[in-house]
N, C-alpha and C positions, 0 to 999 in steps of 0.2 A: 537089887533086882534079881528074880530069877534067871538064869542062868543055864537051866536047863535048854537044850535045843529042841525037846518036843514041846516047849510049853513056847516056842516061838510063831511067830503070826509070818504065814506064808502068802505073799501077796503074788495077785495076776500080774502078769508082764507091765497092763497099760498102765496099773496104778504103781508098779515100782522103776516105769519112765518118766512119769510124771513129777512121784515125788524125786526123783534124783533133778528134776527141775528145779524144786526148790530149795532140797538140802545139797547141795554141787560142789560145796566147797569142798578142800581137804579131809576137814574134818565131821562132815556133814553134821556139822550145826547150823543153824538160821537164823536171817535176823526177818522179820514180818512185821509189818508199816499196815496197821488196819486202819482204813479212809472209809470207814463207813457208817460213820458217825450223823452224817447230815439227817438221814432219817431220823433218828432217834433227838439228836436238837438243834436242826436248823442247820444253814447253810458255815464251811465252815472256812470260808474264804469266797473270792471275788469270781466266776463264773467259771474262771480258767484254772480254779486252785488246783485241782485233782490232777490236771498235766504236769501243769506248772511244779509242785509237792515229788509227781513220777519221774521229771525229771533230774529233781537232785536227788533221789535218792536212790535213781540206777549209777550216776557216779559215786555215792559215798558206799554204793558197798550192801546194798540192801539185797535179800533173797526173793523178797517175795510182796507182794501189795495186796489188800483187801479192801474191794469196792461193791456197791451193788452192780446190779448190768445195767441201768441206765448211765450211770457213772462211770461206767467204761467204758461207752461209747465218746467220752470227753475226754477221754485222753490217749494220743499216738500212739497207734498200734507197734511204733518202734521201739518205746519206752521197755517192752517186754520181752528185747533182745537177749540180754543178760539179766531181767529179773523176771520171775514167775507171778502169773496172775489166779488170784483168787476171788473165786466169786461169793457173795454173801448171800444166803435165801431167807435170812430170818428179819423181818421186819417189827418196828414195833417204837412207839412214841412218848414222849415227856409231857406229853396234852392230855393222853389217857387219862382215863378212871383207874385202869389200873395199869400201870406203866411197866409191870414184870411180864404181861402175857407178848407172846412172841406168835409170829405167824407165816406162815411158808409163804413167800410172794415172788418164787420161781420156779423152774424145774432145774435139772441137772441136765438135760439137750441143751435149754437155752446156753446156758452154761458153755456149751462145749462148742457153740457157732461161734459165742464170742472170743473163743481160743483159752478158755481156760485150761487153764493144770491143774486145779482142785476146788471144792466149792466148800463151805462152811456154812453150820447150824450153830443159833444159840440155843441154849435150854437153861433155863431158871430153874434151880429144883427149889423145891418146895413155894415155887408161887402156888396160887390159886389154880391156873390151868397147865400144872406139870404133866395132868396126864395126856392132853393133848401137845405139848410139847416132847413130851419121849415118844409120842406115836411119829409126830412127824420126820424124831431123827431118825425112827426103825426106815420108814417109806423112803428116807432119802439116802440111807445108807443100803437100801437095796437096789434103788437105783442109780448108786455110783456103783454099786458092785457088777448089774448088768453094762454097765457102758466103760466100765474101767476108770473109773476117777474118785481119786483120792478126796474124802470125807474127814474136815477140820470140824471135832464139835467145842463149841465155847461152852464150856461149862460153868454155872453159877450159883451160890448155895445163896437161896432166896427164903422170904418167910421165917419161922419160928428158929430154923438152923442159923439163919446168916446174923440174929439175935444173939447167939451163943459162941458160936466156934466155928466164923464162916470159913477161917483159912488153917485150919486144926490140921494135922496132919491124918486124923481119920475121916475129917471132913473130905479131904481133897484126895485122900486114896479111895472113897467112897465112891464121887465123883468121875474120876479116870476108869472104874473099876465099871461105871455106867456107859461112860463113852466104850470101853471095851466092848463091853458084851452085846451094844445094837450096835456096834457094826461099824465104828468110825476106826479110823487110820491115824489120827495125830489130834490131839486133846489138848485145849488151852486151858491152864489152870490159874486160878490166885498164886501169889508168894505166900508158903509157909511160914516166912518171918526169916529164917537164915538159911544159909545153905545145908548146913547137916540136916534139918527139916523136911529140906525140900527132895535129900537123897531119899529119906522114907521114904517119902510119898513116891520117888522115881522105883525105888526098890517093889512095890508092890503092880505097878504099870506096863506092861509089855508095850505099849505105845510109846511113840516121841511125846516128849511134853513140852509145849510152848509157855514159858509165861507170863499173864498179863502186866501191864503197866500201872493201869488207874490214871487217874486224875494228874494233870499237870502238877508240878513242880515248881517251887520258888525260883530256881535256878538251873541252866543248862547243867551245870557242875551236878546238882542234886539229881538231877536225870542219869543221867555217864555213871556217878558213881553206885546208883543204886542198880542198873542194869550189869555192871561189873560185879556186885555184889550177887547177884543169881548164877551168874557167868559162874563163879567156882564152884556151882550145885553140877550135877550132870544128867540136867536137864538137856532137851535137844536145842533150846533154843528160844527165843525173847519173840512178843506176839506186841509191842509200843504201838501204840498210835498215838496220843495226846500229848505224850512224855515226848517225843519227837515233831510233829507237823505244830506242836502248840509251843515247841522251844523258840528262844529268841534267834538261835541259829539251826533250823535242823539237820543242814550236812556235817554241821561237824559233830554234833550228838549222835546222829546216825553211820556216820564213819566210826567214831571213838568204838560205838559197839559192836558194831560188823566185823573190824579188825580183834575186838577183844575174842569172839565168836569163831571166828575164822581161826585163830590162831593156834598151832599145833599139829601133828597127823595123825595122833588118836581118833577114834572113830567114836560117837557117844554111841554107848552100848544100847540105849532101847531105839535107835535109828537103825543102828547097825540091822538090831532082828528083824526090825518094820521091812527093812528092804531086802533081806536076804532070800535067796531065790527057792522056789520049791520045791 
């Protein structure tokens, strides 16, 4: 990573109270529980899942949760005591004709009635409608920057790239290098495949980098041990959703990682700069 201090990203007050909601630990790493799967395919428990899911994972240790905002309205505004909530604006379904296009189906005010601390865009590169999905993260990464709240973009190498070398280490610094430059605060990425991998790709990103999970797992065990395995990259921190609310126990999956995350008092160096003051 560079290292330099002019090449560091100076954020306003609201968005570096915000994220220290969600990176809070010691070592401001994160663990992030994204619940916002239903849209995309279908319900993913019994009415009550989305509380029910908030509330073991504010005791196993968890930073942070990602819902849509109708789905936050279904779960206890207490749950958010010790964990932070993120809001999701990108929509988009498993019924479509084309299932990579993504579409803005919030603002960033709604966002902030319902107490969030940060909100999150997906973007497919290279579907068919990329270039309407990078307008939409420019519009919405300006208007987290007028209101002060911190901008999660999910990034994703879709189309003729994700054919090729979707989790290449030039893929995925391409990627963060796009979340950079319109305007996001903390960037979800693929695993590169190992941790030296994944340092590249931290080495070329002035953002936190969150990374995703994928698809459930045969086993709790294969969850834990694969989220341990990114754990030794110095990345800022794990973005599970499936790998966790889809294990056969998710507090203890979700503990095992929070603890592995949490642990230590080094500070991961592209959080550190995200939050350092101007």
């Amino acid at each position: 990573m560079i290292d330099n201090p002019d090449a560091r990203r100076h954020l306003p007050s609201g968005k570096q109270i915000r994220l220290s909601r969600i990176f809070g630990a010691v070592n401001r790493r994160a663990l992030v529980v994204p619940l916002d799967h239903s849209v995309t395919i279908g319900p993913l428990g019994a009415a009550g899942h989305a509380d029910h899911t908030a509330a073991i994972l504010e005791v196993a240790g968890a930073d942070a949760l990602i819902v849509h905002k109708g789905r936050a309205r279904t779960i206890a505004p207490t749950r958010f005591g010790a964990m932070g909530l993120i809001v999701h604006l990108s929509a988009g379904t498993n019924l479509a004709v084309d299932q990579t296009r993504k579409v803005l189906v919030g603002s960033v005010e709604e966002c902030l009635a319902l107490g969030a601390d940060a909100v999150s865009v997906h973007v497919n590169v290279g579907a068919p409608t990329e270039a309407q999905q990078l307008t939409d993260l420019g519009v919405v990464a300006a208007e987290c920057d007028r209101l002060g709240v911190p901008l999660l973009a999910m990034m994703y190498a879709r189309g003729g790239v994700a054919d090729t070398a979707p989790t290449s280490v030039s893929t995925l610094a391409h990627l963060g290098a796009i979340a950079t430059d319109l305007g996001a605060d903390i960037v979800k990425l693929d695993y590169a495949g190992a941790p030296q991998q994944m340092d590249e790709v931290v080495d070329t990103c002035p953002l936190p980098i969150l990374v995703a999970g994928g698809p459930a797992t045969a086993t709790d065990d294969n969850a834990i041990d694969f989220g341990m395995r990114v754990a030794e990259s110095r990345v800022a921190g794990l973005s599970f959703g499936r790998l966790i609310f889809g294990a056969d126990h998710p507090h203890r999956v979700a503990r095992a990682l929070a603890e592995r995350l949490h642990r230590g008092s080094d500070p991961s160096r592209p959080l550190a700069a995200a939050l350092e003051l101007a």
